[in-house]
C-alpha positions as a LaTeX table, in Angstrom:
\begin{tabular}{lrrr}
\hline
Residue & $x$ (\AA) & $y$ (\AA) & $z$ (\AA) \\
\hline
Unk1 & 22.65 & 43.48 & $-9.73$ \\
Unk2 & 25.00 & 43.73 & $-6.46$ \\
Unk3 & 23.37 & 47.56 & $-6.31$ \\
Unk4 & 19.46 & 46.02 & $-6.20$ \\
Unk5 & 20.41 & 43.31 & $-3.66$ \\
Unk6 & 21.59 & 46.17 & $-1.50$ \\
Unk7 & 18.92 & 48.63 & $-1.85$ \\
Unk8 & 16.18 & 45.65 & $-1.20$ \\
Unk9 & 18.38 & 44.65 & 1.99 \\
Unk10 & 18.22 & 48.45 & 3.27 \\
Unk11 & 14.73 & 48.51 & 2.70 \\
Unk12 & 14.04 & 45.38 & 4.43 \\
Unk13 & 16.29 & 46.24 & 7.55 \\
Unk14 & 14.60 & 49.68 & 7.47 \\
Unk15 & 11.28 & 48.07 & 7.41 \\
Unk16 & 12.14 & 45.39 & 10.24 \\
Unk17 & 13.85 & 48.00 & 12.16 \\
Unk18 & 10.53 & 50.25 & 12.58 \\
Unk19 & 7.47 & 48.67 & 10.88 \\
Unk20 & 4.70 & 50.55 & 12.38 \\
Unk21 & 5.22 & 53.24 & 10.14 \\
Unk22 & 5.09 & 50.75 & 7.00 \\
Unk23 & 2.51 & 48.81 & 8.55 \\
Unk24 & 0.60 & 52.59 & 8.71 \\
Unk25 & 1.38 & 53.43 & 4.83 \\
Unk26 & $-0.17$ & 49.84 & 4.04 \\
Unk27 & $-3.22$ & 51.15 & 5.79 \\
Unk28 & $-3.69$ & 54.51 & 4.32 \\
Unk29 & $-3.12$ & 52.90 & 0.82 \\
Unk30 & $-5.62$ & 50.65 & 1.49 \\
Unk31 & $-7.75$ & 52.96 & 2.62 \\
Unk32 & $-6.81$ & 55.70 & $-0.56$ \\
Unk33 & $-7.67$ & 52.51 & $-2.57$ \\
Unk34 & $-10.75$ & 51.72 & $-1.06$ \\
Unk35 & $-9.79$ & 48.64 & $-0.33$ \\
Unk36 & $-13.22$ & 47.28 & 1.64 \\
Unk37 & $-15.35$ & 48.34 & $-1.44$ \\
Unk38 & $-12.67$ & 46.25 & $-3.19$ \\
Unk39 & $-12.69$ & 43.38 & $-1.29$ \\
Unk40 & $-16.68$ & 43.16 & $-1.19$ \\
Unk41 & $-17.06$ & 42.60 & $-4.96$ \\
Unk42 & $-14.05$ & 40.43 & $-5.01$ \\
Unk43 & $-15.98$ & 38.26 & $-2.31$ \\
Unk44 & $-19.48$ & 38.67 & $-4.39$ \\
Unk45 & $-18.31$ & 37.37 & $-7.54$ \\
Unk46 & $-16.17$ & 35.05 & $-5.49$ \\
Unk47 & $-19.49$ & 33.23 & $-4.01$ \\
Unk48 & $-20.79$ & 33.00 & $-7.38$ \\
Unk49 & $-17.93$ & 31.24 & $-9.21$ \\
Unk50 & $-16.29$ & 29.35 & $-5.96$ \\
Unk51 & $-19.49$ & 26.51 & $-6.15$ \\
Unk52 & $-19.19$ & 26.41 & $-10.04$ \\
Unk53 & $-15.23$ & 25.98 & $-9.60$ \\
Unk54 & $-15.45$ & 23.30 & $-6.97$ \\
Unk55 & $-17.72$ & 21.60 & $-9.05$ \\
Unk56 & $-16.07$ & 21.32 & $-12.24$ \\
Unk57 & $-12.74$ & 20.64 & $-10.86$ \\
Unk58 & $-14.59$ & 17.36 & $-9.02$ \\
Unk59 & $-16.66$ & 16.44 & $-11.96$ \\
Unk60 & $-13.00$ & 16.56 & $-14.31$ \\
Unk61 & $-10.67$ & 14.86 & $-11.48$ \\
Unk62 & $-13.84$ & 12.22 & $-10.26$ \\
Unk63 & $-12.36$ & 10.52 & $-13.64$ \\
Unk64 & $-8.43$ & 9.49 & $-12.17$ \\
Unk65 & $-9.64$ & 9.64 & $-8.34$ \\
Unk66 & $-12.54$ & 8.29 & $-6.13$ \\
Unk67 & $-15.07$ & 10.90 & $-5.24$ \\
Unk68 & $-15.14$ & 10.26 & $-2.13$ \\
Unk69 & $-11.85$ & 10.96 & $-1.48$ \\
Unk70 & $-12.46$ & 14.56 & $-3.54$ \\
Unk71 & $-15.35$ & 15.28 & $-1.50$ \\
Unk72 & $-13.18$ & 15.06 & 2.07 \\
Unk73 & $-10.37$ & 16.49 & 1.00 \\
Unk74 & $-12.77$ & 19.80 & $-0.52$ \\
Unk75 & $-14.54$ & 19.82 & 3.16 \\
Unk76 & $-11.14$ & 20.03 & 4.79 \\
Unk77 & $-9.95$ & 22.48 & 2.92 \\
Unk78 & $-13.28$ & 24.51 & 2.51 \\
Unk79 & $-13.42$ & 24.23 & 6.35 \\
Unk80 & $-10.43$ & 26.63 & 6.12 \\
Unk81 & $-12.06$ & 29.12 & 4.02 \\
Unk82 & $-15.88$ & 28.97 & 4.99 \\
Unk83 & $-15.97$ & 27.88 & 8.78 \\
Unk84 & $-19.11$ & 26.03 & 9.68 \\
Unk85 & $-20.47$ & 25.98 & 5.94 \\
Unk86 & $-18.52$ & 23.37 & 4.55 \\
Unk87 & $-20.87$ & 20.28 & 5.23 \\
Unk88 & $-23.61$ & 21.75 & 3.43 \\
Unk89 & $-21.79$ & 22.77 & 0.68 \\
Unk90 & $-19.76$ & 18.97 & 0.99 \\
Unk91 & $-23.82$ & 17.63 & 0.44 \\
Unk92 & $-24.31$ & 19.84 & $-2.62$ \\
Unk93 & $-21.28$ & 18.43 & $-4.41$ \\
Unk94 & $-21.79$ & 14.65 & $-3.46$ \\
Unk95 & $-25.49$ & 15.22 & $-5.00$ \\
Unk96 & $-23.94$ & 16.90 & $-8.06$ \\
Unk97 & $-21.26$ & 14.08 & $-8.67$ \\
Unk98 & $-23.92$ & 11.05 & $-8.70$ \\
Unk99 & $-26.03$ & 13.15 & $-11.31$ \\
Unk100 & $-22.72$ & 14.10 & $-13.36$ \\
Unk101 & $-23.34$ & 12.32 & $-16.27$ \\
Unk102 & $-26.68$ & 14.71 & $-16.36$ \\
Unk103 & $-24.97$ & 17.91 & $-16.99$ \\
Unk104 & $-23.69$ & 17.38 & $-20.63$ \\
Unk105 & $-21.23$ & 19.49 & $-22.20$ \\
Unk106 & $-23.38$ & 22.84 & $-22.10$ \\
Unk107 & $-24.11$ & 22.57 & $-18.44$ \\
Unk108 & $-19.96$ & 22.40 & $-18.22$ \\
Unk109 & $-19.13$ & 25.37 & $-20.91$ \\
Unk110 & $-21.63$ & 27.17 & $-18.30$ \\
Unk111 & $-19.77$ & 25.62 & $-15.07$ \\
Unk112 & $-16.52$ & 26.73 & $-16.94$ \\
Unk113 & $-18.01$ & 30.03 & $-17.46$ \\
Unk114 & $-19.10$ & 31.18 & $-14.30$ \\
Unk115 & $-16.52$ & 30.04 & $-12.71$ \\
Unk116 & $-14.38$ & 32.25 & $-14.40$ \\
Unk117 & $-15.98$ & 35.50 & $-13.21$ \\
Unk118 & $-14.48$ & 35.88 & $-10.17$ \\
Unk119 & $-10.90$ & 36.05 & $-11.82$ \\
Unk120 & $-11.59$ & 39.08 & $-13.77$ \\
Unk121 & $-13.37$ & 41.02 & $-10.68$ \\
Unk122 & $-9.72$ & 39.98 & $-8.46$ \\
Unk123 & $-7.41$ & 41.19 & $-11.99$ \\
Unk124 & $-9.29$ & 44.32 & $-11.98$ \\
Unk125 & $-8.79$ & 44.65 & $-7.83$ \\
Unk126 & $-5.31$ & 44.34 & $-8.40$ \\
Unk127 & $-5.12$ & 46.79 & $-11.10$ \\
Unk128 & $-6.37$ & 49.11 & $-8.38$ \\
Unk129 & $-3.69$ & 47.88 & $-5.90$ \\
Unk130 & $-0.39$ & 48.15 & $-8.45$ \\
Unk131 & $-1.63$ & 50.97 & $-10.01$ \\
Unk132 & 2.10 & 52.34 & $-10.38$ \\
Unk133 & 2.46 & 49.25 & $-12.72$ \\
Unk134 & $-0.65$ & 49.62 & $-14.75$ \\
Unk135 & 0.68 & 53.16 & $-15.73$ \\
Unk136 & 3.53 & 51.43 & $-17.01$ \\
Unk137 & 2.83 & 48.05 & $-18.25$ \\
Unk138 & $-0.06$ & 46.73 & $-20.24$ \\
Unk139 & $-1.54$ & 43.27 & $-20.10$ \\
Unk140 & $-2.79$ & 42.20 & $-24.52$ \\
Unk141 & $-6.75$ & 41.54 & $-23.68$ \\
Unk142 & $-5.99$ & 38.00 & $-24.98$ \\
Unk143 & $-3.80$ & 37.05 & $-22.24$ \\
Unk144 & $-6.72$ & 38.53 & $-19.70$ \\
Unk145 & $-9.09$ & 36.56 & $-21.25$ \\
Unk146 & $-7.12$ & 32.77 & $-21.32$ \\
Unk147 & $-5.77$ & 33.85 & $-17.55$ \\
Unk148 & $-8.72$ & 32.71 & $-15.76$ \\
Unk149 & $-8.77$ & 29.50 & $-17.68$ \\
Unk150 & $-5.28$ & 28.77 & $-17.06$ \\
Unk151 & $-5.48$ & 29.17 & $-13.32$ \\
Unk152 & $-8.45$ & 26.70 & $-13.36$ \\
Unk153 & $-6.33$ & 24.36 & $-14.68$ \\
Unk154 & $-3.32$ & 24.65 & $-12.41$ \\
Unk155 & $-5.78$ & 24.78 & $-9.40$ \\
Unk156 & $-7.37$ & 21.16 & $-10.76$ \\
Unk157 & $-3.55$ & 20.33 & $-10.66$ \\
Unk158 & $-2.88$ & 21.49 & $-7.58$ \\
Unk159 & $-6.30$ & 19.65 & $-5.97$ \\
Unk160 & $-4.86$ & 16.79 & $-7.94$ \\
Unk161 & $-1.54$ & 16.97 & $-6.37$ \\
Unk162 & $-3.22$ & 17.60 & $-2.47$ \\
Unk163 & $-5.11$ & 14.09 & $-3.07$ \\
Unk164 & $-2.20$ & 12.20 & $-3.30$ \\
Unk165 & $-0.64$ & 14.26 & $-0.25$ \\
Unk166 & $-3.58$ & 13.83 & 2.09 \\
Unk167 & $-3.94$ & 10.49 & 1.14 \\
Unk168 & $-0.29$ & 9.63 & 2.18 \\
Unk169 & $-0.47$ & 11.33 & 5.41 \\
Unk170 & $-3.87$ & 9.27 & 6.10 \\
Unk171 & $-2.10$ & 6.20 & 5.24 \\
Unk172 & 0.80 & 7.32 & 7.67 \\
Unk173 & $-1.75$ & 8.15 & 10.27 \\
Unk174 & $-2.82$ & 4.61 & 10.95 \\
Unk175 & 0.68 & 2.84 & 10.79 \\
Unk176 & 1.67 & 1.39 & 13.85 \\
Unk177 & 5.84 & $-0.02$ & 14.21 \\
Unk178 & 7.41 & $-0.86$ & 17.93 \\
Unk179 & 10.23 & 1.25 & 19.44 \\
Unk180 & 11.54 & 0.03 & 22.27 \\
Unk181 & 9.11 & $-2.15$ & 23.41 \\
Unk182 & 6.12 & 0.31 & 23.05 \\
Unk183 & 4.01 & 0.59 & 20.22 \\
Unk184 & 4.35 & 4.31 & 18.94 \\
Unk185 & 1.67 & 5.34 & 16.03 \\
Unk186 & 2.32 & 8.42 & 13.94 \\
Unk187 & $-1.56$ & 9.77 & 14.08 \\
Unk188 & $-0.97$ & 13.17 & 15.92 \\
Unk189 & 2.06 & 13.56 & 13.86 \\
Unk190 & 0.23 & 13.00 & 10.56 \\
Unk191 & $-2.75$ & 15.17 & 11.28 \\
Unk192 & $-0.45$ & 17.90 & 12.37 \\
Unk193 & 0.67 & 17.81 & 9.14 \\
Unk194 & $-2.52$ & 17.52 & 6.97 \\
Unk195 & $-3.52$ & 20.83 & 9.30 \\
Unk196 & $-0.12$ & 22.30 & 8.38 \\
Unk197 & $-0.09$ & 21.16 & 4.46 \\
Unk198 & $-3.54$ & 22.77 & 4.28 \\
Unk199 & $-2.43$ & 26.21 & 5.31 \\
Unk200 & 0.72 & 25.70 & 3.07 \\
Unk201 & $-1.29$ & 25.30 & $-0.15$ \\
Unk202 & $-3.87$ & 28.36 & 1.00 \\
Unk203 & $-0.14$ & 30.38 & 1.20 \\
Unk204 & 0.84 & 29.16 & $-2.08$ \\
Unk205 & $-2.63$ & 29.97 & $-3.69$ \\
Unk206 & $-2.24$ & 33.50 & $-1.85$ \\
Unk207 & 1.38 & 33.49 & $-3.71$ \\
Unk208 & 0.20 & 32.34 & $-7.24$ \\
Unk209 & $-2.65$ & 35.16 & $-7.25$ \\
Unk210 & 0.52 & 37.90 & $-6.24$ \\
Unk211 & 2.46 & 36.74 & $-9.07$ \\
Unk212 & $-0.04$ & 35.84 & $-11.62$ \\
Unk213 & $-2.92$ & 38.53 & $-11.52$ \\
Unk214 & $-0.88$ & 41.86 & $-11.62$ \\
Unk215 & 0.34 & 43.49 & $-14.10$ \\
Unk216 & 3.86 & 42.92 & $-15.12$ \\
Unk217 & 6.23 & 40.52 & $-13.65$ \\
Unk218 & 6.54 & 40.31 & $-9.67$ \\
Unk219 & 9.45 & 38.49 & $-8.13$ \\
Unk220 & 9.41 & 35.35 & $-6.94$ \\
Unk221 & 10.65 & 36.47 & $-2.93$ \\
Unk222 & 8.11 & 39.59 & $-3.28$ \\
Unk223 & 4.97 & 37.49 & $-4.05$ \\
Unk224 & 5.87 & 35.21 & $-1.05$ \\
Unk225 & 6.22 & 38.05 & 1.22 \\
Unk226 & 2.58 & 39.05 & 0.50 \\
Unk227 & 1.50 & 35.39 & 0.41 \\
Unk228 & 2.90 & 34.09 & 4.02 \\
Unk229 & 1.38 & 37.67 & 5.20 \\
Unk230 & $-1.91$ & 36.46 & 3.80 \\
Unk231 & $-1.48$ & 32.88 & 4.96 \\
Unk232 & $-0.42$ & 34.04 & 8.85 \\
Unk233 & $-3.58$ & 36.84 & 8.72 \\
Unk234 & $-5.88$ & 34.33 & 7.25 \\
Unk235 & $-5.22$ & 31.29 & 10.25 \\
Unk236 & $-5.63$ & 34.07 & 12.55 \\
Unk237 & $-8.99$ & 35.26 & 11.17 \\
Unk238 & $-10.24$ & 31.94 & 10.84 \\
Unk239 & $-9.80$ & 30.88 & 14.54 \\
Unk240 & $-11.24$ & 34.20 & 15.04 \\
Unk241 & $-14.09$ & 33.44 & 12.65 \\
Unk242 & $-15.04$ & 29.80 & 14.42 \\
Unk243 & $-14.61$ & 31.08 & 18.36 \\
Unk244 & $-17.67$ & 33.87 & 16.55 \\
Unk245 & $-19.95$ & 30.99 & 15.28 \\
Unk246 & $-19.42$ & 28.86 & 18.06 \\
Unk247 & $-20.11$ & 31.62 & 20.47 \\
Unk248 & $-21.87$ & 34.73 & 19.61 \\
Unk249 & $-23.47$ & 34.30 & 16.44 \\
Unk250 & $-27.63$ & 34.71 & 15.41 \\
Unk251 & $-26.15$ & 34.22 & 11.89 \\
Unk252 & $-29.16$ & 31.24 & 11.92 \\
Unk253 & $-31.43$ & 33.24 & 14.05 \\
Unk254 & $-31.51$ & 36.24 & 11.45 \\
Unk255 & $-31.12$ & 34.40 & 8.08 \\
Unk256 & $-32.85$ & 31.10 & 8.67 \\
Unk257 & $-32.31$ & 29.19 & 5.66 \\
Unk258 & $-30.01$ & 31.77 & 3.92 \\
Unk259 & $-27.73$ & 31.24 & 6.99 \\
Unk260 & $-25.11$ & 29.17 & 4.62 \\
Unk261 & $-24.54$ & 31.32 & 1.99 \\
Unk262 & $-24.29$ & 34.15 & 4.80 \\
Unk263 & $-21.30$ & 32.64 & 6.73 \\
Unk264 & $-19.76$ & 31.85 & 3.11 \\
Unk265 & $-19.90$ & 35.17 & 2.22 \\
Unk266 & $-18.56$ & 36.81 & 5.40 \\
Unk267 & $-15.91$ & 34.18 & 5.49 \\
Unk268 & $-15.06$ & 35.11 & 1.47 \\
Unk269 & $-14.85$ & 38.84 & 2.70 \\
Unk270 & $-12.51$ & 38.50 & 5.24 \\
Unk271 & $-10.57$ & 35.89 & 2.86 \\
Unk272 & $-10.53$ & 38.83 & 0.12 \\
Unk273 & $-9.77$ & 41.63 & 2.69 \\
Unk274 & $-6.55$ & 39.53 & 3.64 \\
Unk275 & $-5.62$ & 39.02 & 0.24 \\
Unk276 & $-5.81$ & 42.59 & $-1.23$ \\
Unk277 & $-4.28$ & 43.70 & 2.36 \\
Unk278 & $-1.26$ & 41.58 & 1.26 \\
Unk279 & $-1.35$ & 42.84 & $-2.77$ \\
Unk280 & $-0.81$ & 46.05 & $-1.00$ \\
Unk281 & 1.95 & 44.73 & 1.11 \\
Unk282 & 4.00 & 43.90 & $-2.05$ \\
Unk283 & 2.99 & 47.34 & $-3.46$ \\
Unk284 & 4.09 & 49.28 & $-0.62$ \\
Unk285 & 6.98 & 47.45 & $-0.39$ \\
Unk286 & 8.09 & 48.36 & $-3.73$ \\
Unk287 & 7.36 & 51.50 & $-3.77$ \\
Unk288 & 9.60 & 51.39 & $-0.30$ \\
Unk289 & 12.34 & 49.50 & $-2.62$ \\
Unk290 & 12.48 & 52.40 & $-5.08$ \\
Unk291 & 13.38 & 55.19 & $-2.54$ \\
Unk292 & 10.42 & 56.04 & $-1.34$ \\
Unk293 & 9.77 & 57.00 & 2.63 \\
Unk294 & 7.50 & 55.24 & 4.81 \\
Unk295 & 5.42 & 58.37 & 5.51 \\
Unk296 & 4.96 & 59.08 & 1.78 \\
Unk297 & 1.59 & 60.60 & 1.00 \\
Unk298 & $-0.52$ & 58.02 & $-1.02$ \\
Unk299 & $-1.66$ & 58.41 & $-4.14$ \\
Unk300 & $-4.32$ & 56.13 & $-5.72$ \\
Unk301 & $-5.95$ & 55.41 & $-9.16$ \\
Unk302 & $-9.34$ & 54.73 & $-8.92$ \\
Unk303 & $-11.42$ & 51.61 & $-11.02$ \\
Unk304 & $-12.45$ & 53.54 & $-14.20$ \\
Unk305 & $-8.93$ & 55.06 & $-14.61$ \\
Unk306 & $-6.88$ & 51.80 & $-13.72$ \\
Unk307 & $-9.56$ & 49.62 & $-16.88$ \\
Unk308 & $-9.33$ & 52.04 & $-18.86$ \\
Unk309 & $-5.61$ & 52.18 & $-19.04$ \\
Unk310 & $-5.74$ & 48.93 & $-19.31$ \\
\hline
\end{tabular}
């Protein structure tokens, strides 16, 4: 045990010492693993079951908690992921609550369904990323199949669990006590930390995806590497993403009325880009961990070969 602390110590001094040249094998694998082809039908199938997801999580947690309530807390947080498309989309879900009790249980199976499809696109992406682990390990096609159904669940949880957070931090926002004489309100304080609590639950849904969708088991410290890599590249992108639409973009000029699903779908690509970019930090790394050199040569497995040894 002693011996594995050490080696992943070396290989993170060796890593901090010079990272250019790991930053550069992260590239080239990404690159071998053609990681933008990747990333574009992670973010396709991701703008088909992302609506579909939204939507059943709100219609199953409008029962404990005010929709309302849901609906801001989903434009915040969708604000983070699709800059400038999040009031439409905030509109299509407030319509779909207050007609809820139209749906029935088919229109649910079907919600439940597609939103499912984007799980097995990512598992498959991963495959692609950790394909030293594939050749190794094998996930039963049971557990593939209840995965994405699970993580729906914990993600309801974790919206769940947000709520109650946001809602604290409002209710801290408009409390007012003297100090000294002068009346001191938390506000800037609070909404600080509503900004900051959103980015920490993007990092720890970046985290859950490293440990849960690869094969075999990755450690704990090894999934939040990739996840805080995410997280930082992802806050970074976005700011990039709203100085675009603010400033340069025809994105309504071109597309007219498609111009929504447009900016949802470049903002999903970027979002999926960033995520397999930090998959393939945690691969790298371990590869690093085992001996390896920075400068190795890449090797990659390509989609047909990693499903059909799984």
């Amino acid at each position: 045990m002693q011996t594995r602390v050490d080696s992943e110590r070396s290989c993170a001094i060796r890593i901090l010492r010079n990272p250019l040249p790991f930053v550069g094998r992260v590239f080239r694998a990404f690159r071998a693993n053609q990681g933008l082809l990747l990333s574009g039908a992670v973010a396709y199938y991701a703008l088909l079951s992302m609506v579909p997801l939204i939507t059943l999580l709100l219609v199953c947690l409008s029962v404990v908690l005010e929709s309302q309530a849901l609906l801001d807390l989903v434009g915040e947080h969708l604000e983070l992921v699709a800059p400038g498309a999040s009031t439409a989309l905030v509109k299509h879900f407030a319509w779909f609550l207050e007609h809820r009790n139209a749906v029935g249980w088919v229109g649910l199976v079907v919600l439940l369904f597609f939103s499912s499809m984007a799980f097995s696109v990512l598992e498959n992406a991963m495959s692609v990323i950790f394909f030293h682990r594939v050749q190794v390990n094998r996930r039963r096609f049971l557990i593939s199949a209840l995965l994405p159904y699970a993580y729906i669940l914990f993600a309801g949880i974790g919206l769940l669990l947000m709520s109650a957070l946001t809602s604290l931090l409002q209710a801290l926002a408009e409390m007012r006590f003297g100090l000294f004489g002068t009346d001191v309100t938390l506000g800037p304080a609070a909404r600080w930390l509503i900004h900051l609590s959103g980015w920490a639950a993007l990092t720890l849904m970046f985290t859950s995806i490293y440990l849960v969708m690869p094969v075999g088991r990755i450690p704990l410290r090894h999934a939040l590497v990739g996840g805080v890599t995410a997280g930082l590249l992802w806050e970074g992108a976005r700011h990039l993403l709203l100085w675009y639409y603010a400033s340069l973009s025809l994105v309504d000029v071109v597309y007219g009325s498609m111009a929504t699903a447009i900016v949802l779908l470049i903002g999903l690509e970027v979002a999926a880009i960033i995520l397999l970019l930090g998959a393939q930090v945690i691969a790298e790394y371990e590869r690093l961990d085992r001996g390896g050199d920075c400068a190795d040569p890449v090797q990659h497995l390509s989609l047909g070969e990693t499903q059909s040894a799984r």
